[in-house]
C-alpha positions in Angstrom: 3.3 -30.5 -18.7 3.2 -27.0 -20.8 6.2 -25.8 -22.4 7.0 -22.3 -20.2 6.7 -18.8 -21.8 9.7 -16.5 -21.0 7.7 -13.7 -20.1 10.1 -11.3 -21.6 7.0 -8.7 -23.0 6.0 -8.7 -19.5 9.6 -8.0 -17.6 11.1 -6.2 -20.3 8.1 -3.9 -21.5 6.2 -4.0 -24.6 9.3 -3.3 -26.5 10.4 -7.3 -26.0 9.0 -10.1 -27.3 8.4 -13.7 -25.8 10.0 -17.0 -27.0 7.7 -18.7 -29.2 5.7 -21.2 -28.0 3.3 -24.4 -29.6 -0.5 -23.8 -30.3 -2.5 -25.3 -28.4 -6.1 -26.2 -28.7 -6.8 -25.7 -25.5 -9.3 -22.3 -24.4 -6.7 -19.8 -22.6 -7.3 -19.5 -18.7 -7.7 -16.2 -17.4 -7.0 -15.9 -13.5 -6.1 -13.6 -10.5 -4.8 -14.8 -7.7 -4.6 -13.3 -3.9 -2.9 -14.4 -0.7 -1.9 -12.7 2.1 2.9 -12.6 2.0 3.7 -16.4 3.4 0.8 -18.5 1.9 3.2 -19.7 -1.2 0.9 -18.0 -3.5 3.9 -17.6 -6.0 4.6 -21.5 -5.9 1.0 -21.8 -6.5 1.4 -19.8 -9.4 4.1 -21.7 -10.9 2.1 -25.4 -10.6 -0.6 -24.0 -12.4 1.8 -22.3 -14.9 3.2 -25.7 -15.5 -0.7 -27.1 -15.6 -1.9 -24.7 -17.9 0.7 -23.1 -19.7 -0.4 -19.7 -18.8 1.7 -17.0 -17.8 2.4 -16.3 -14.3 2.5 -12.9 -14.5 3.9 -10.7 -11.1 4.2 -7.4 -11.1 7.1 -7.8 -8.2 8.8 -9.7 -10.9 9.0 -6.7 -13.3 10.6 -4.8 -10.4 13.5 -7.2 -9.7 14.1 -7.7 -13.4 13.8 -3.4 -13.6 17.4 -3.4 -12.1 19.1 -5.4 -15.2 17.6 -2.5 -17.6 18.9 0.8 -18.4 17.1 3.9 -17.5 17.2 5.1 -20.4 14.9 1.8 -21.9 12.8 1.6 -18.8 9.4 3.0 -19.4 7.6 6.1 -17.7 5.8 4.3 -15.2 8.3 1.8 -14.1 10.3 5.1 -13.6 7.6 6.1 -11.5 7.2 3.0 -9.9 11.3 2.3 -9.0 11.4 6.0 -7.7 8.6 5.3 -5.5 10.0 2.0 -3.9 13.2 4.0 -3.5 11.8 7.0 -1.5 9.6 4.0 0.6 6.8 4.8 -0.9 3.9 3.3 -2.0 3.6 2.5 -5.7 0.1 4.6 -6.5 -2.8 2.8 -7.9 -2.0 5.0 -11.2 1.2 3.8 -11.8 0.9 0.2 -11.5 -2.0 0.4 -13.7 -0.1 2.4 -16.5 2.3 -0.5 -16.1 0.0 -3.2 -16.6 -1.7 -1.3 -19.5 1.0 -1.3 -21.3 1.9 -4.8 -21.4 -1.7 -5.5 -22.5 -0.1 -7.9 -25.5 0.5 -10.2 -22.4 -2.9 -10.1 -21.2 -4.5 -10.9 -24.4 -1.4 -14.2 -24.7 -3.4 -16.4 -26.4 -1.6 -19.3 -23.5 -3.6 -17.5 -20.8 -2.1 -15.8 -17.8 -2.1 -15.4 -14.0 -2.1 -12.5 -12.6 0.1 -12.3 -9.3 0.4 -9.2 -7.5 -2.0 -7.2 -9.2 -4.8 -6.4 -8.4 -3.8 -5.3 -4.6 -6.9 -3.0 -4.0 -10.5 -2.4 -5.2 -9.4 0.5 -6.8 -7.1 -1.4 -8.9 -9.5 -4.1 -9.2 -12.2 -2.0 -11.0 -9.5 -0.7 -13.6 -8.3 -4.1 -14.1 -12.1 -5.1 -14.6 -12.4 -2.0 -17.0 -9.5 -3.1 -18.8 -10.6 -6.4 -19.8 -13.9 -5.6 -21.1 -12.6 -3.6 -23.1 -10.1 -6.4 -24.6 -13.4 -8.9 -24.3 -11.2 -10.6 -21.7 -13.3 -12.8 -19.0 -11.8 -14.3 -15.9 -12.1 -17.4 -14.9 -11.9 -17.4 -11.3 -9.9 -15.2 -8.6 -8.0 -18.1 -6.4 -7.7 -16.6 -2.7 -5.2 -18.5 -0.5 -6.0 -18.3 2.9 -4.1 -19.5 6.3 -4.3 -18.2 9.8 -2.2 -15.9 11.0 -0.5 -17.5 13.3 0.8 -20.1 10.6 1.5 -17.3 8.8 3.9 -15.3 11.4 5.6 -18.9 11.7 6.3 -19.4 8.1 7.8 -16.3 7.8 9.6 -15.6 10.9 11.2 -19.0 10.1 12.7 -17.9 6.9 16.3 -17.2 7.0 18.3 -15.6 3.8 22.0 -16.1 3.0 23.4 -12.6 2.7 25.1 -13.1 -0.2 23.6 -15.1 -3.0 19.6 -14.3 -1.3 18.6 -18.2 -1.2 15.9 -18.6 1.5 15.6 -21.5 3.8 13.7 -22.0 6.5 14.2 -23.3 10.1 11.8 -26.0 10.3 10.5 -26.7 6.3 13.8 -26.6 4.3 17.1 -25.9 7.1 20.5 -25.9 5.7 22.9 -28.4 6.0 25.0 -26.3 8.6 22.9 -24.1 10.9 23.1 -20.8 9.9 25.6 -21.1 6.9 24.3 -21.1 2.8 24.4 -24.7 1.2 25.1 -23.2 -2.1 28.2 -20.4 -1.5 28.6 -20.6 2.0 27.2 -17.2 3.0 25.2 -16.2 6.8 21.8 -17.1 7.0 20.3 -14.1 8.4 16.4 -13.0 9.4 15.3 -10.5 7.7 13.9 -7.4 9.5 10.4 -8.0 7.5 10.2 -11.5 8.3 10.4 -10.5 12.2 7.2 -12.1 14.2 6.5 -8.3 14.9 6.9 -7.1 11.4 4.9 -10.1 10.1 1.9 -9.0 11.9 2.1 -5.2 10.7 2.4 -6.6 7.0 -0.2 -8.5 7.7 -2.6 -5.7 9.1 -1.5 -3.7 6.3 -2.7 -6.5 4.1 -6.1 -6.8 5.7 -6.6 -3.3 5.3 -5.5 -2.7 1.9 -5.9 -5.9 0.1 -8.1 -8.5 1.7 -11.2 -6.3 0.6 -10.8 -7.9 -2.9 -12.1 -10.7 -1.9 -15.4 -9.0 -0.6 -15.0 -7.4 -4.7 -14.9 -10.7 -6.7 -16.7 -12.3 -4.3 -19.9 -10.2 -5.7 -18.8 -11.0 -9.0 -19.2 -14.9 -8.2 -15.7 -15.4 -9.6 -13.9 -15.9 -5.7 -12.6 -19.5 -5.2 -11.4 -19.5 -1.3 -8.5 -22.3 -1.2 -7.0 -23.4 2.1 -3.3 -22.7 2.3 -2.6 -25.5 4.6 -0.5 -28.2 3.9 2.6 -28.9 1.5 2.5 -27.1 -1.9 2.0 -30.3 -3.8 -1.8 -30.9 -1.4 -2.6 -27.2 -1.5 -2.1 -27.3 -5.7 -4.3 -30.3 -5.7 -7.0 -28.8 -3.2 -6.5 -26.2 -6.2 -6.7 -27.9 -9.4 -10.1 -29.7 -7.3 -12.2 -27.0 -6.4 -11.0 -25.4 -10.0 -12.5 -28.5 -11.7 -15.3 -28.1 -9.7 -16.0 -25.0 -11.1 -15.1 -25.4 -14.7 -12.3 -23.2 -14.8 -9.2 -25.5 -15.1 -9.9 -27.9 -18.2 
């Protein structure tokens, strides 16, 4: 298993620089990945982080380590982007471009990376697609996780969160010890008004109308790998790793 990059170019800005980390001889891998919230597309990412020693890189992560930078060091567009998520807005196609743009060192990472969150619509698809020409950067494959909906409104209306240290359980897969009470600091396990069975199917129509297009996208640039989300995370990385293998794409 490959050592883990700490990602700090990509959380912190271009300003930061990541830990060191041994060559390899290995090509670098070069993927997206897509999943509608609820198919553990992020614990996807992290297996084949640990397989491949690319980067998982989320742009959801750069906004949750935004909040342990000053303002004053934060760039323009994660400016932008924080004030937007403040006022409930959408983060504009613009912005989260500028963002990735500027943390183009961790594109060109010579370990590879994995690009969650981003793109989340054609429009940003075909910038992203821009971009890497221009770097001489080729994907390897876009991994799209896919599960019904009904599965999906069950995984996440199952989820509870402790209100005070935000570790998430869930009902049926991974309960507490004591119903309804934190195994680590003891805090309420409460359900969160997005992970509602009505809310889950708004996000999710939101998602099929915003994001699920991709696929249609890549899918004309034969680079679409369709990967069923069913099963435990250890089977669905395995389904993974297979139908990579298959294509050449995870060596």
């Amino acid at each position: 298993m490959n050592a883990k990059n700490d990602r700090a170019a990509w959380l912190k800005g271009p300003a930061a620089h990541c830990s060191p980390l041994p060559e390899t001889q290995t090509r670098p891998r070069h993927f997206v990945l897509l999943g509608a919230p609820g198919v553990g597309k992020g614990t996807q990412a992290e297996l084949l982080s640990a397989r491949l020693g690319a980067c998982q890189l989320s742009t959801g992560d750069i906004f949750r380590a935004a909040k342990s930078i000053a303002a004053c060091e934060r760039s323009p567009a994660l400016n932008l982007a924080l004030d937007a998520m403040r006022k409930g807005e959408l983060v504009s196609d613009e912005t989260v471009l500028a963002m990735v743009t500027e943390r183009i060192v961790c594109l060109r990472c010579g370990g590879g990376f994995l690009l969650d969150g981003f793109p989340r619509t054609v429009a940003q698809a075909e910038a992203l697609t821009r971009l890497l020409a221009r770097e001489q950067i080729q994907l390897d494959a876009v991994l799209s996780y896919e599960l019904p909906l009904e599965t999906i409104v069950a995984r996440l209306s199952g989820r509870r969160t402790c209100e005070k240290c935000k570790a998430v359980y869930h009902v049926q897969s991974r309960p507490a010890k004591v119903e309804g009470v934190c195994d680590g600091c003891g805090g309420n396990l409460i359900q969160r008004e997005d992970d509602r069975p009505e809310s889950v199917k708004v996000r999710m129509a939101a998602y099929e109308s915003s994001t699920a297009p991709l696929a249609d996208y890549y899918r004309k640039l034969n680079l679409l790998v369709s990967v069923s989300a069913e099963g435990s995370p250890e089977a669905v990385y395995q389904r993974t790793v297979q139908m990579l293998e298959a294509k050449g794409g995870c060596g």
